[in-house]
N, C-alpha and C positions, 0 to 999 in steps of 0.2 A: 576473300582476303588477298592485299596483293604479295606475289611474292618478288626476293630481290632479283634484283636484274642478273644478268650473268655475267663475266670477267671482260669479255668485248664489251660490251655496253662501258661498264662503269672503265673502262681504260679508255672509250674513246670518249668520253664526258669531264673524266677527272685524271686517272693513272694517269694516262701519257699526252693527254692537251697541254698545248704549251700555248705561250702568247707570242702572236706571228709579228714580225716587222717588215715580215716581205712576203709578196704575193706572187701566184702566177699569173697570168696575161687572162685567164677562163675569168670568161662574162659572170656576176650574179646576177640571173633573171630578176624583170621584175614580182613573176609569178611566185619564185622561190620566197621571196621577203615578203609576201605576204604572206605564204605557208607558216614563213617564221614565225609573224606576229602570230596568224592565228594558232599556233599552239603556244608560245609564252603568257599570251594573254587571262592563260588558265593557274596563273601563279596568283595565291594568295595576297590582298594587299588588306590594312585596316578597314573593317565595314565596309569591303569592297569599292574603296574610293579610285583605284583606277586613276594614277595620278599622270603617268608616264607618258610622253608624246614622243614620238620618234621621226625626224625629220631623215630622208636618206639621201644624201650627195651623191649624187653618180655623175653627173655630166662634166665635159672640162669646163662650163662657164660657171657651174655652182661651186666645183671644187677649186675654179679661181677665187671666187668670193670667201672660202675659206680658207684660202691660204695663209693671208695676212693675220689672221689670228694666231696661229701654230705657233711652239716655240720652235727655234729653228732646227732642232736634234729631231722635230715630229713631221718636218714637213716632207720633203722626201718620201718617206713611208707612206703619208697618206695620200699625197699626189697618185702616186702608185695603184695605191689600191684600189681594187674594182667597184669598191661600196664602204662608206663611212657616214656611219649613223648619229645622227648629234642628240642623245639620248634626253629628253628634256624633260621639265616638271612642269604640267599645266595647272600654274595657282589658282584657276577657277575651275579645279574637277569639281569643287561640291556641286556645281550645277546638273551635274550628272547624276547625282545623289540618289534623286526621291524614283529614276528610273533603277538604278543599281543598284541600291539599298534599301528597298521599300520598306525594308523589318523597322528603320528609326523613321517616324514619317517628318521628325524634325531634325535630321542629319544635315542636311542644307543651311538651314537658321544657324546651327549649331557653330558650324564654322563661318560660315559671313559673319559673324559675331565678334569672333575672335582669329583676329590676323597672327597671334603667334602659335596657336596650332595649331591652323591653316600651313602656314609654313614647315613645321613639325613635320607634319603630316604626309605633306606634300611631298619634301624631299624625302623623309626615311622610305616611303614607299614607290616613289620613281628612281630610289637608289637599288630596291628591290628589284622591280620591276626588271632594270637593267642585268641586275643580276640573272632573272629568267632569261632573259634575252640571248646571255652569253651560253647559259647550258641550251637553252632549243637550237641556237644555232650550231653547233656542237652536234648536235641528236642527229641534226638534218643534212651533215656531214660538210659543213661550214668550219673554217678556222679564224678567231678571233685576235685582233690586239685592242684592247680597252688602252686608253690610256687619259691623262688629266691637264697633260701639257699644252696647254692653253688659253687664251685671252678669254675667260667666260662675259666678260661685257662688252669683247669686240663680236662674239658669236651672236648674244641676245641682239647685239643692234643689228648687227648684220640681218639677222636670220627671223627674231623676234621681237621687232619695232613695235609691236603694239604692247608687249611689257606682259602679256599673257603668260606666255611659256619662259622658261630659265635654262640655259644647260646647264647640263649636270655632269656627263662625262661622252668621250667621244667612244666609238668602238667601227675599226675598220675589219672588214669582213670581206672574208673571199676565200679562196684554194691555197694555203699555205707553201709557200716554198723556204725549207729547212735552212737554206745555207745561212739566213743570217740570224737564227737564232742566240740568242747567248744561253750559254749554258743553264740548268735547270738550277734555281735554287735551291736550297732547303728549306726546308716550312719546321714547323716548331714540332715537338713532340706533344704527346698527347699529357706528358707530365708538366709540360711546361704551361699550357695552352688549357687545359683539363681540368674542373672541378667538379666533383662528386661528393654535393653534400647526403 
């Protein structure tokens, strides 16, 4: 049975992770971001649909390509940063299905059928996904800023012309540097946020 983690762990996951807007100059390999995926890749999605696609900007001629999409409060920061992930939703994961989910042998059929939960689908679980992403990177001693501010049809054309994949949200990654933090907010209380029927 597993037990909980101890006070370091969950402070460098949760307690005291903040979201970065500035980086230091330390490379992210590209062997680390694979590490990443393959341990986030073990986060639970519906009937194992595996919807998430992760494209990773690293170069200055990709990360020019995305410039022009940013708002302009986001572009700064991601220029900067050493790695910026365009966290995306592949609307034809059911192809993947009859390998990934062999328990439905008609999970494929299922959604080619029907395009609105196909969609559903798609995004709640590469909003997931993204979600693992940000705790493994975390784990692996990675500092994250997710963020939304941006052109999502200037990215897909840019990025994903053939209409496949969708962003969904960006997340820059790398060595955190403190100084431009803003302060921590507050999160809700559990009375507020909490129901226990």
């Amino acid at each position: 049975m597993p037990t909980p983690l101890d006070t370091h762990a969950l402070a460098q996951v949760f307690l005291n992770a903040r979201t970065f807007n500035k980086f230091t100059e330390q490379a992210v390999p590209d062997a680390l971001i694979i590490k990443l995926y393959d341990l986030m890749k073990w986060g639970p999605t519906s009937m194992n649909c595996q919807p998430g696609h992760y494209l990773v900007v690293k170069s200055p001629a990709a990360k020019k390509r995305l410039q022009p999409a940013l708002m302009p409060g986001n572009q700064e920061k991601t220029m900067a940063a050493p790695a910026t992930i365009i966290v995306a939703t592949d609307m034809q994961f059911y192809q993947h299905m009859p390998t990934q989910f062999p328990a439905n042998p008609n999970a494929q059929s299922m959604f080619e059928s029907n395009a609105d939960l196909t969609e559903q689908t798609a995004l709640r679980n590469s909003t997931l996904q993204g979600g693992y992403l940000i705790l493994a990177a975390r784990m692996l001693g990675l500092d994250c800023g997710p963020m939304s501010g941006f052109d999502n049809q200037a990215v897909d054309a840019e990025f994903f012309a053939d209409g496949r994949y969708k962003s969904n949200f960006l997340l820059n990654i790398g060595y955190g540097d403190a100084s431009k933090n803003y302060p921590r907010g507050p999160r809700l209380t559990a009375e507020q946020a909490v129901e226990i029927l």
